[in-house]
DSSP file (Angstrom, degrees, kcal/mol; ACC not computed):
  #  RESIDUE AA STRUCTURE BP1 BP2  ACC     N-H-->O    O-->H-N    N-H-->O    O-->H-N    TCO  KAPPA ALPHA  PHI   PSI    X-CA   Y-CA   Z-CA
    1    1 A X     >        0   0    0      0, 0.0     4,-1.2     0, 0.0     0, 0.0   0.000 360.0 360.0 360.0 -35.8   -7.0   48.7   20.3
    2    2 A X  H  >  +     0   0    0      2,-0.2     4,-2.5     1,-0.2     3,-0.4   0.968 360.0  53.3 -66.7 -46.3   -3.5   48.6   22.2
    3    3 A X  H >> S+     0   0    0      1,-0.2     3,-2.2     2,-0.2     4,-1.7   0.957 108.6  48.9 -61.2 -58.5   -5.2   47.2   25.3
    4    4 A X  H 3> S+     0   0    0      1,-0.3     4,-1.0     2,-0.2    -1,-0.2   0.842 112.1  50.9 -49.7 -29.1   -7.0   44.2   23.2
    5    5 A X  H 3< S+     0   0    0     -4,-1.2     4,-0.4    -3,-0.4    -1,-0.3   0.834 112.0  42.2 -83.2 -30.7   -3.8   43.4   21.7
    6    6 A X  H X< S+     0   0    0     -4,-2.5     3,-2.2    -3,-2.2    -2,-0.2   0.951 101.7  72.0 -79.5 -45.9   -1.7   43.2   25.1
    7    7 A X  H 3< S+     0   0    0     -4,-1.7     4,-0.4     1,-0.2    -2,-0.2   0.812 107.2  33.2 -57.8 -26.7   -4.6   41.3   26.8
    8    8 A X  T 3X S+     0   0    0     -4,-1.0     4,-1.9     2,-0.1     5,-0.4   0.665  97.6  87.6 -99.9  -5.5   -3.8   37.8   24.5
    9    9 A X  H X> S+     0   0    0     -3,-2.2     3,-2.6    -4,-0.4     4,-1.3   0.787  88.2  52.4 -58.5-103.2    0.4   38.7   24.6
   10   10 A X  H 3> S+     0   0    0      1,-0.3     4,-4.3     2,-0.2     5,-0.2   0.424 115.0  44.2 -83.9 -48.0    0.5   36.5   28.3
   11   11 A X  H 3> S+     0   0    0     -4,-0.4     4,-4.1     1,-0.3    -1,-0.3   0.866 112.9  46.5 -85.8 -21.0   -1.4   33.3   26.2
   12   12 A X  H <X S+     0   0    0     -3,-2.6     4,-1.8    -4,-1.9    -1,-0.3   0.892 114.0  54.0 -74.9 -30.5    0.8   33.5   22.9
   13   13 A X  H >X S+     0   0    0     -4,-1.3     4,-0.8    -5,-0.4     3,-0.6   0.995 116.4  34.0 -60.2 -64.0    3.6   33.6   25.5
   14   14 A X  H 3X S+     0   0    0     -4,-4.3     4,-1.2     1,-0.2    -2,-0.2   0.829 113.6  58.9 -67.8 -34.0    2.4   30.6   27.1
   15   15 A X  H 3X S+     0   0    0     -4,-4.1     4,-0.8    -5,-0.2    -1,-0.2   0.926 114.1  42.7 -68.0 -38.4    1.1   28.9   23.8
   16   16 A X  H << S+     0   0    0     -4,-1.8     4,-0.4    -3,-0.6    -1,-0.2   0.550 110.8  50.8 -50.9 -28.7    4.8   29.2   22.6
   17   17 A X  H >< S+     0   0    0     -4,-0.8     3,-3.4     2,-0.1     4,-0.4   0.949 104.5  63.0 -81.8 -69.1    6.6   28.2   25.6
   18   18 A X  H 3X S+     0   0    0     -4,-1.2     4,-1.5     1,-0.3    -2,-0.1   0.462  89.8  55.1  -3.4 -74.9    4.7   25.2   25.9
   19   19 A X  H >X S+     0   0    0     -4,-0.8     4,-1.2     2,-0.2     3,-0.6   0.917 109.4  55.5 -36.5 -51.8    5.3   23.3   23.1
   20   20 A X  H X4 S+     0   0    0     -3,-3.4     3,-3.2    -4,-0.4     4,-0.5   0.979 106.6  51.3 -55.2 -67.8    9.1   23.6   24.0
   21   21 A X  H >4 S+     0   0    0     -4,-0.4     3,-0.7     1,-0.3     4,-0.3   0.637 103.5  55.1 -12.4 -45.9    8.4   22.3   27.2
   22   22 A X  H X< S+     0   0    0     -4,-1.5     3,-1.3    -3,-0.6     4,-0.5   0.705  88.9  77.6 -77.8 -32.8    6.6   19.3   26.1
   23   23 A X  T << S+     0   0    0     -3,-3.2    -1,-0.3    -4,-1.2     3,-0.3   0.595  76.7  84.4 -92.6 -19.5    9.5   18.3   24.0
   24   24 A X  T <  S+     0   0    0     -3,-0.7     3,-0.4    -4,-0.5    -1,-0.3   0.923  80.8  56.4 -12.3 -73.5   11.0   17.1   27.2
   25   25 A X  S <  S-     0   0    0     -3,-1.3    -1,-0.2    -4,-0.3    -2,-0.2   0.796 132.5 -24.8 -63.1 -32.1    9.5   13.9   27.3
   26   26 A X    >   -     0   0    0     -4,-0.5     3,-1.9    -3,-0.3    -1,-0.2  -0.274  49.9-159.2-170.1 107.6   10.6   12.6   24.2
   27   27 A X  T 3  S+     0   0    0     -3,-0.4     6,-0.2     1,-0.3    -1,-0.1   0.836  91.0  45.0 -50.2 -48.8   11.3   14.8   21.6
   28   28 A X  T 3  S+     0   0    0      4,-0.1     2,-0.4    -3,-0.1    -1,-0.3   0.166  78.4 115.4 -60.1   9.6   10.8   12.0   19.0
   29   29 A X  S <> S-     0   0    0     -3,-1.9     4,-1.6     1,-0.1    -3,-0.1  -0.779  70.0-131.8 -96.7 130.8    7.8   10.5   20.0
   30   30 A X  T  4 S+     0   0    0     -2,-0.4    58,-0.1     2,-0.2    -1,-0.1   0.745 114.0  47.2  12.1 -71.7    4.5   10.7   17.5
   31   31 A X  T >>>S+     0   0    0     60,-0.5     3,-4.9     1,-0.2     4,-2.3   0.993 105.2  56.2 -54.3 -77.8    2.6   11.8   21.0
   32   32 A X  H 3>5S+     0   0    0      1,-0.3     4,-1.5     2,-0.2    -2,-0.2   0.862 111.3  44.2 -24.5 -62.4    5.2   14.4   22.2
   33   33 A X  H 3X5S+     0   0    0     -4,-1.6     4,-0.8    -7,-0.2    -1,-0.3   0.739 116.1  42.8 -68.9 -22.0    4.8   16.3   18.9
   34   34 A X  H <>5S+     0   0    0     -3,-4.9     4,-2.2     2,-0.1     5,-0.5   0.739 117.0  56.2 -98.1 -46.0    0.6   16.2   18.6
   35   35 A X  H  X5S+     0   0    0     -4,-2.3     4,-3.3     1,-0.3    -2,-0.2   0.840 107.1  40.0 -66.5  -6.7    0.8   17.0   22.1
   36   36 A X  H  X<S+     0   0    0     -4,-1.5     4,-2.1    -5,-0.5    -1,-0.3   0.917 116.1  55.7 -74.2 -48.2    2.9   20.1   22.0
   37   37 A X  H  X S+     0   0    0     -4,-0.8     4,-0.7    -3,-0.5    -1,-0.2   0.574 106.7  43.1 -86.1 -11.3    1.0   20.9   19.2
   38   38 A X  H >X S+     0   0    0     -4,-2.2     4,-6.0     2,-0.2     3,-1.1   0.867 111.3  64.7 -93.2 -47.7   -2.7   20.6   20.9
   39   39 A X  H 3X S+     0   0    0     -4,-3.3     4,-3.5    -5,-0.5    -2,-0.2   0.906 100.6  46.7 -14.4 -81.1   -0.8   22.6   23.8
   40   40 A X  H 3X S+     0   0    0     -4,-2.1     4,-1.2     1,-0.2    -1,-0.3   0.642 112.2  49.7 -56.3 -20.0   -0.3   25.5   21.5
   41   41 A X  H <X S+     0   0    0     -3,-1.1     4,-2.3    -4,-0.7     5,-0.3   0.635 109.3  48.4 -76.2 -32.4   -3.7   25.4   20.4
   42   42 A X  H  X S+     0   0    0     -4,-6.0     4,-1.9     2,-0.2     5,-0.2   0.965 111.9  52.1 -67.2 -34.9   -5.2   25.3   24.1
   43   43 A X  H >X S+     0   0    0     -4,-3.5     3,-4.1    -5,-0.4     4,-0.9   0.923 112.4  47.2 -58.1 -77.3   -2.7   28.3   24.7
   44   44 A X  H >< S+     0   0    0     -4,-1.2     3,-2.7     1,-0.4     4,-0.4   0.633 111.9  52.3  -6.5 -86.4   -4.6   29.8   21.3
   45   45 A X  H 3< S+     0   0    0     -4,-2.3    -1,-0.4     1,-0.3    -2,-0.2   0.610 108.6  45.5 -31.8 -35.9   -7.9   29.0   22.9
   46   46 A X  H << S+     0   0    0     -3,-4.1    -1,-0.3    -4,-1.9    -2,-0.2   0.811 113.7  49.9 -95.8 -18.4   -7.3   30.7   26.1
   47   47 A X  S << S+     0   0    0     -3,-2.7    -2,-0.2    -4,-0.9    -1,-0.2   0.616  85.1 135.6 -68.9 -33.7   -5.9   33.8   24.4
   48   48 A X        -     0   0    0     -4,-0.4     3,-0.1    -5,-0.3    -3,-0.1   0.217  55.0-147.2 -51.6 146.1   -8.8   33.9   22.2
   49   49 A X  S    S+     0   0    0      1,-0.1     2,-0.3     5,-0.0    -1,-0.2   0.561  79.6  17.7 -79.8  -3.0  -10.8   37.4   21.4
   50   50 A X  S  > S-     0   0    0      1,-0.2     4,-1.9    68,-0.1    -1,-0.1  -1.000  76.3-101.2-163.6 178.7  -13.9   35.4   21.2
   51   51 A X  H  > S+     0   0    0     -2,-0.3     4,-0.9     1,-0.2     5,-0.3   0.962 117.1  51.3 -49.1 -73.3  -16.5   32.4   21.6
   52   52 A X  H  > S+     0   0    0      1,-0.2     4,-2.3     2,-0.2     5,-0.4   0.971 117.7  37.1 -35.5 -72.3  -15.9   31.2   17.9
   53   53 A X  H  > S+     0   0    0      2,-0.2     4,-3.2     3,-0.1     5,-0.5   0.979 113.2  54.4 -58.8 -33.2  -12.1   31.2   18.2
   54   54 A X  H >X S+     0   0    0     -4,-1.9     3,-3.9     1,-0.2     4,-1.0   0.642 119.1  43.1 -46.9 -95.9  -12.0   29.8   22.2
   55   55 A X  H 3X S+     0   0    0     -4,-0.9     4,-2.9     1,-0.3    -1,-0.2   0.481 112.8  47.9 -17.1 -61.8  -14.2   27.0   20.3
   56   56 A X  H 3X S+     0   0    0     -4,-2.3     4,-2.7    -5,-0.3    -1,-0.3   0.950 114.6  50.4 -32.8 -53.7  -12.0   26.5   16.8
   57   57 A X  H <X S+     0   0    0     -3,-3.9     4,-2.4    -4,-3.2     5,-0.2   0.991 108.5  48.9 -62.1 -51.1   -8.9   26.2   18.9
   58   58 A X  H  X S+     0   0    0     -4,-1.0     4,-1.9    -5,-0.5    -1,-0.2   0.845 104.2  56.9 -31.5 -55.9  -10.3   23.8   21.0
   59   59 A X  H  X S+     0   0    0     -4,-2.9     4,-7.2     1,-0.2    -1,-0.2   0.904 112.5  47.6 -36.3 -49.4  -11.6   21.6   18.1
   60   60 A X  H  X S+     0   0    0     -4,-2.7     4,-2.9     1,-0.3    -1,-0.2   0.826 107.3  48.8 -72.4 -16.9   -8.0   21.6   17.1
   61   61 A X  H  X S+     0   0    0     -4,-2.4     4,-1.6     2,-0.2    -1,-0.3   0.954 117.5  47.2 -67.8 -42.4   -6.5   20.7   20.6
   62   62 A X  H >X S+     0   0    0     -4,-1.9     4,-2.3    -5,-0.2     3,-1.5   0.988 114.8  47.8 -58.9 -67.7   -9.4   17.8   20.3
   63   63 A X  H 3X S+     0   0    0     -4,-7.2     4,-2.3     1,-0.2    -1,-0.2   0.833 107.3  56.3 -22.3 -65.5   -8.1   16.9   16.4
   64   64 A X  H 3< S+     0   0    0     -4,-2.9    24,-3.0     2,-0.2    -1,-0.2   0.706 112.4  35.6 -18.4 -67.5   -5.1   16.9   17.7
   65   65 A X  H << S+     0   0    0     -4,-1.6    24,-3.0    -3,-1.5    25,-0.7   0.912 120.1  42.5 -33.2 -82.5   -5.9   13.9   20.6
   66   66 A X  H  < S-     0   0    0     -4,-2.3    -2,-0.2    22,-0.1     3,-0.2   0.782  97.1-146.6 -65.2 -44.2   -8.3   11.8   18.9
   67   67 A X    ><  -     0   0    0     -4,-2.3     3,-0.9    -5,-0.3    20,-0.2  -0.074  39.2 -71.7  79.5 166.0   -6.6   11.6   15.7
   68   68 A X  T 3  S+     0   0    0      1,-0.2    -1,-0.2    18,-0.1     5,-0.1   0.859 139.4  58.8 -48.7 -43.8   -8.6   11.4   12.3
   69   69 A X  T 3  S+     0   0    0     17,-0.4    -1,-0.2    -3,-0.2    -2,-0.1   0.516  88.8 102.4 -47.5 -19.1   -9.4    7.8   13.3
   70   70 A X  S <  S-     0   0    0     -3,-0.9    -3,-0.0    16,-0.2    -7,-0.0   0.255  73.5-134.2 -64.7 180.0  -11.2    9.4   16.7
   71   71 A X  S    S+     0   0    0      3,-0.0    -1,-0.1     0, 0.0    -4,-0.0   0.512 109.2  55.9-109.1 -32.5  -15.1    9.6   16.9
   72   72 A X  S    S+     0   0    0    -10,-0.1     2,-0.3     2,-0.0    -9,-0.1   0.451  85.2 114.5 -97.2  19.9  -14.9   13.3   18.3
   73   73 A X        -     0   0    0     -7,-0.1     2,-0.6    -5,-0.1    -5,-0.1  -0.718  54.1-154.3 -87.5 136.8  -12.5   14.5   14.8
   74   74 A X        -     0   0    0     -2,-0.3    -2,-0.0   -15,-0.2    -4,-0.0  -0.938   7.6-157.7-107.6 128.6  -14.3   16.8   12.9
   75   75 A X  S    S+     0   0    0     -2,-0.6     4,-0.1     1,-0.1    -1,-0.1   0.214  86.4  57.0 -62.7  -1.1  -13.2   16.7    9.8
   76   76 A X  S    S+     0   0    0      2,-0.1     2,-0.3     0, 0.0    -1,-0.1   0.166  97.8  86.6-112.1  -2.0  -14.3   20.3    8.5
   77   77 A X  S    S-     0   0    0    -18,-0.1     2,-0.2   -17,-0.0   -21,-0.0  -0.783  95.6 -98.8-100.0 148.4  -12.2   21.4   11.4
   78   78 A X        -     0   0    0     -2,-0.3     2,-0.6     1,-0.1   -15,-0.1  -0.574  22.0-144.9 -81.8 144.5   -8.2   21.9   10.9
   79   79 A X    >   -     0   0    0     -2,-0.2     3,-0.9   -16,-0.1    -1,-0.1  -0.924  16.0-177.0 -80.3  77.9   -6.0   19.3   11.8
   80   80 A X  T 3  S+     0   0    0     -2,-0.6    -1,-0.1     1,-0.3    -2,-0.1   0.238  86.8  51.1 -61.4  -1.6   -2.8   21.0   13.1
   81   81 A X  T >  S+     0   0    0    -21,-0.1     3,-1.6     2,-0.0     4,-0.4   0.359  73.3 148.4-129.1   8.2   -1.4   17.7   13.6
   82   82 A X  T <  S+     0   0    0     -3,-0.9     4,-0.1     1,-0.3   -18,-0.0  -0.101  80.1  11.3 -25.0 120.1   -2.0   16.2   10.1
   83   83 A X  T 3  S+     0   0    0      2,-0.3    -1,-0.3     1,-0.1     3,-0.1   0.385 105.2 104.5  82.9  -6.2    1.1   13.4    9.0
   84   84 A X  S <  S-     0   0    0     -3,-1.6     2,-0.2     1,-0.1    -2,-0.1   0.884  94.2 -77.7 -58.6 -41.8    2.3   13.8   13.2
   85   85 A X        -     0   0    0     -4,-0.4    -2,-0.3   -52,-0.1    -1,-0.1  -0.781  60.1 -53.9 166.7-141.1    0.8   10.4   14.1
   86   86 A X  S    S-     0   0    0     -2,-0.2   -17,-0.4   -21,-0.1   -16,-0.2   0.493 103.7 -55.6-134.6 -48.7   -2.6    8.6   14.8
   87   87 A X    >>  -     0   0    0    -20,-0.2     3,-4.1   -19,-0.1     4,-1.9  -0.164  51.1-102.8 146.9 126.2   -3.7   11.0   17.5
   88   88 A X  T 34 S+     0   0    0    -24,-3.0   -23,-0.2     1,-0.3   -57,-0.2   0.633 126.1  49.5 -49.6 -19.0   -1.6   11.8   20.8
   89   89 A X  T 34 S+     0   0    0    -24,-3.0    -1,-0.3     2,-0.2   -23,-0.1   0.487 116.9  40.1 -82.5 -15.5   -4.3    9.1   22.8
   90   90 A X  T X4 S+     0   0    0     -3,-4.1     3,-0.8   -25,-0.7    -2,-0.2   0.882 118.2  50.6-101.2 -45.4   -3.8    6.3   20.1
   91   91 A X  T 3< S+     0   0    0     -4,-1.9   -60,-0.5     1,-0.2    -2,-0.2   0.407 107.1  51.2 -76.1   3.2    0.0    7.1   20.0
   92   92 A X  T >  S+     0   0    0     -5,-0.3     3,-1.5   -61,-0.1     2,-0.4  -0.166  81.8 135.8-133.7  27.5    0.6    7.0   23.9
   93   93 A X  T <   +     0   0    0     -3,-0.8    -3,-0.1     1,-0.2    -4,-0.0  -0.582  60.2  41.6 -75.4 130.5   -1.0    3.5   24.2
   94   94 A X  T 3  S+     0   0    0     -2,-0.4     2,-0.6     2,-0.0    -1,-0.2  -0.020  99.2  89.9 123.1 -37.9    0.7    1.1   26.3
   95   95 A X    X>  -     0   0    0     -3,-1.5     4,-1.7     1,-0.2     3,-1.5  -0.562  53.0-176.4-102.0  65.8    1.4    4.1   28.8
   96   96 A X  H 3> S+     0   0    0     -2,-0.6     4,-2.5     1,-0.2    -1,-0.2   0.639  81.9  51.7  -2.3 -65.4   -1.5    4.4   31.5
   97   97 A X  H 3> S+     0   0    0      2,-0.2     4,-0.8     1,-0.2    -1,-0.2   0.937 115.7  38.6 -48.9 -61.6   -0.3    7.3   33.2
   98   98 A X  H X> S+     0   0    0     -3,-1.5     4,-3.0     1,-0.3     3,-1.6   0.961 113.4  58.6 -76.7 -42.3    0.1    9.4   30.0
   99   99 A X  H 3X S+     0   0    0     -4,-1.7     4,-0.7    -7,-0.4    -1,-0.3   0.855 105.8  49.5 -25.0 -64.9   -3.0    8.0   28.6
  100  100 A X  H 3< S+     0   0    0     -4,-2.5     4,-0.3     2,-0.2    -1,-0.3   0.477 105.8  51.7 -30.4 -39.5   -4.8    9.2   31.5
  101  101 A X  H XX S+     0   0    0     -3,-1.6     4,-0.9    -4,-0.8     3,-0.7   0.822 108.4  53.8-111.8 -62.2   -3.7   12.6   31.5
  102  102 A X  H 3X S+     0   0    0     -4,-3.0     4,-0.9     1,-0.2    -2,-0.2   0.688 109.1  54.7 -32.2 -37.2   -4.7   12.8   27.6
  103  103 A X  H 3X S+     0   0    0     -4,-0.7     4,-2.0    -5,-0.2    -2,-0.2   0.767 103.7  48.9 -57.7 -47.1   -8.1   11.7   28.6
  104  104 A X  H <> S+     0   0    0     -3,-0.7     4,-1.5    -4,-0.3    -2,-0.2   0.537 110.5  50.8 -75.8 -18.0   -8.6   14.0   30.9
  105  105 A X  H  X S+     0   0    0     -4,-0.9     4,-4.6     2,-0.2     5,-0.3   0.726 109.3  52.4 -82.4 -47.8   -7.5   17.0   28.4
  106  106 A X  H  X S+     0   0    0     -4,-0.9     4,-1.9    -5,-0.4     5,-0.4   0.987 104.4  53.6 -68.4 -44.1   -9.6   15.9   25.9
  107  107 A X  H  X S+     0   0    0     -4,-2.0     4,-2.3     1,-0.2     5,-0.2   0.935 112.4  48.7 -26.4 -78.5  -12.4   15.8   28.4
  108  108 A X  H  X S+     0   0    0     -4,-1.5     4,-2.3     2,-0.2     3,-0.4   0.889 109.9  52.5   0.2 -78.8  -11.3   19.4   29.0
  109  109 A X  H >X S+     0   0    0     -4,-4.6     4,-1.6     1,-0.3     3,-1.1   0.895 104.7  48.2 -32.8 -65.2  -11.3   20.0   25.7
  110  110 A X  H 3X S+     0   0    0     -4,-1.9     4,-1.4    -5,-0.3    -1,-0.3   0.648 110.6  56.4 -62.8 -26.1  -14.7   18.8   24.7
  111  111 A X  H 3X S+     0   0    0     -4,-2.3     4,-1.1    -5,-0.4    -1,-0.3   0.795 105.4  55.4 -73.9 -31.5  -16.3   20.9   27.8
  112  112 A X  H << S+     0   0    0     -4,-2.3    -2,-0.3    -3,-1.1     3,-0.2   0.864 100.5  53.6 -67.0 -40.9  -14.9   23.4   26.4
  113  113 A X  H  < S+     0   0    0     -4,-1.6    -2,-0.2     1,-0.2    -1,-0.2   0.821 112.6  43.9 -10.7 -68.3  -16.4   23.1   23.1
  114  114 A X  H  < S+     0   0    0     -4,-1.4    -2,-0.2    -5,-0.1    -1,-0.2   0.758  83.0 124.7 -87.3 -16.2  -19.5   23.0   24.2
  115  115 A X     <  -     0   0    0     -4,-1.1   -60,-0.2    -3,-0.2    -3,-0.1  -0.067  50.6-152.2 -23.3 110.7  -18.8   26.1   26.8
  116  116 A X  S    S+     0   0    0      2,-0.0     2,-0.3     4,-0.0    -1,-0.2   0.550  73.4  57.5-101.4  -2.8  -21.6   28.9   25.9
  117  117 A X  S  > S-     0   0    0      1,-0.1     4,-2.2   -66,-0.1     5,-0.1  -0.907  79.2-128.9-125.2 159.9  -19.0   32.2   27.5
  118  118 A X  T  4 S+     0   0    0     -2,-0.3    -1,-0.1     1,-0.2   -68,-0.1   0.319 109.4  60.2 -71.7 -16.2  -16.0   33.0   26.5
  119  119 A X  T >> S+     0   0    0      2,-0.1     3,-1.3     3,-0.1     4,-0.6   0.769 104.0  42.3-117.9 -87.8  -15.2   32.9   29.7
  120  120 A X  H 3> S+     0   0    0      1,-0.2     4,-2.3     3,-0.1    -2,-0.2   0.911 107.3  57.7 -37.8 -56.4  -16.0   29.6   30.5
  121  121 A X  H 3X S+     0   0    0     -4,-2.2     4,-1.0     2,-0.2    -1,-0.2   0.657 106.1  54.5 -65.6 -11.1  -14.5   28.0   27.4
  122  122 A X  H X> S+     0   0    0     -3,-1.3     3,-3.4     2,-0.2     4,-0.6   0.659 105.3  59.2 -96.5-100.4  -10.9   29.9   28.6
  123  123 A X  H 3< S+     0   0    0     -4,-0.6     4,-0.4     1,-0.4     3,-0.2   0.026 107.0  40.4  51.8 -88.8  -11.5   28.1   31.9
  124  124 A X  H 3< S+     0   0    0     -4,-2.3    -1,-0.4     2,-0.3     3,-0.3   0.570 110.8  62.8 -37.8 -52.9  -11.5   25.0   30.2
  125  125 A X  H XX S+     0   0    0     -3,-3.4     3,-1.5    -4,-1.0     4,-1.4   0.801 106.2  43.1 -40.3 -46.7   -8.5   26.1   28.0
  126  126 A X  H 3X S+     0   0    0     -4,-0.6     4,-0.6     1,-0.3    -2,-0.3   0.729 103.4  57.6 -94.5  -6.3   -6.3   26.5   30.5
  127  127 A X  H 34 S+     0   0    0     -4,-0.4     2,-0.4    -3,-0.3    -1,-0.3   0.013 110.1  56.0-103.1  41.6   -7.1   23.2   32.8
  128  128 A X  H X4 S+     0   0    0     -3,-1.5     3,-2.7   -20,-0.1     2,-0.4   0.463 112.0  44.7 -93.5 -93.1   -6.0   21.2   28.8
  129  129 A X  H 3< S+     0   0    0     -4,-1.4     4,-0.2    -2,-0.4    -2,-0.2   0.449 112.0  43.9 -64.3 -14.7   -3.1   23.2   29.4
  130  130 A X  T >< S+     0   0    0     -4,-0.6     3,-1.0    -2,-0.4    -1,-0.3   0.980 122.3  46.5 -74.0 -42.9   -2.8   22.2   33.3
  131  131 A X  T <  S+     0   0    0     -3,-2.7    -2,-0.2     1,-0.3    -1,-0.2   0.853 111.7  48.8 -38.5 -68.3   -3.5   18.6   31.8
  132  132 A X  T >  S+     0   0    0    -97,-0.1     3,-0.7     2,-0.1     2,-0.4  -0.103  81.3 101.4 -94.0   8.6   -1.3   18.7   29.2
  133  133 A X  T <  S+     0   0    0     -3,-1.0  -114,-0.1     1,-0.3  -111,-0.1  -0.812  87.1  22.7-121.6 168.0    1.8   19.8   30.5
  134  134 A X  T 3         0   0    0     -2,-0.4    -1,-0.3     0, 0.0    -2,-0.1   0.496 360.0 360.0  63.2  -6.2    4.4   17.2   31.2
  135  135 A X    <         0   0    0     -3,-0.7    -2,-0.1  -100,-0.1  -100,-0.1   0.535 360.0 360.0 -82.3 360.0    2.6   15.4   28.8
């Protein structure tokens, strides 16, 4: 039991830091704040004890992204960034660069999603967070 419980300590570390990190670029910004917040859910995701959670977390990093407005938000899924914005991709419009980078996480994401190991789908977790940081 101890060992399961240290193995996800390194991603809760990282799912925590993150967000701070993020807050760099502008704390006040709409984006800055869902992306910090999809961060801490890729961190989640990559931490996860199983398929189902890698997958959940993912959704939310995705939620997160797209916004409610998005075609890939599930609605039956939580929205960790509910009243934040529009979605960190609709809210970073105007900025190519960051745009890009967003794109490419949610790509990430959504591979991950669909990711059939646990394995895989942490894979996937951790290049959102390679994606996502500086974001």
């Amino acid at each position: 039991m101890a060992m399961k419980s240290i193995r996800w300590i390194p991603a809760l570390v990282l799912a925590c830091a993150l967000p701070l990190a993020a807050q760099g670029a502008d704390p006040g910004s709409a984006a800055t704040r869902q992306v910090s917040t999809a961060s801490a859910h890729a961190g989640m995701a990559l931490g996860a004890a199983n398929l189902k959670m890698a997958h959940a977390h993912l959704q939310h990093v995705i939620n997160c992204l797209v916004g409610p407005s998005g075609q890939a938000f599930d609605a039956d899924a939580e929205n960790p960034c509910k009243g934040m914005g529009e979605g960190a991709i609709v809210d970073a419009k105007g900025d190519a660069a960051r745009e890009s980078q967003l794109q490419a996480a949610l790509n990430e994401a959504q591979q991950g999603l669909h990711a059939t190991t646990l394995a895989d789908a942490q894979a996937d977790a951790q290049k959102v967070l390679s994606s996502l940081k500086g974001q």
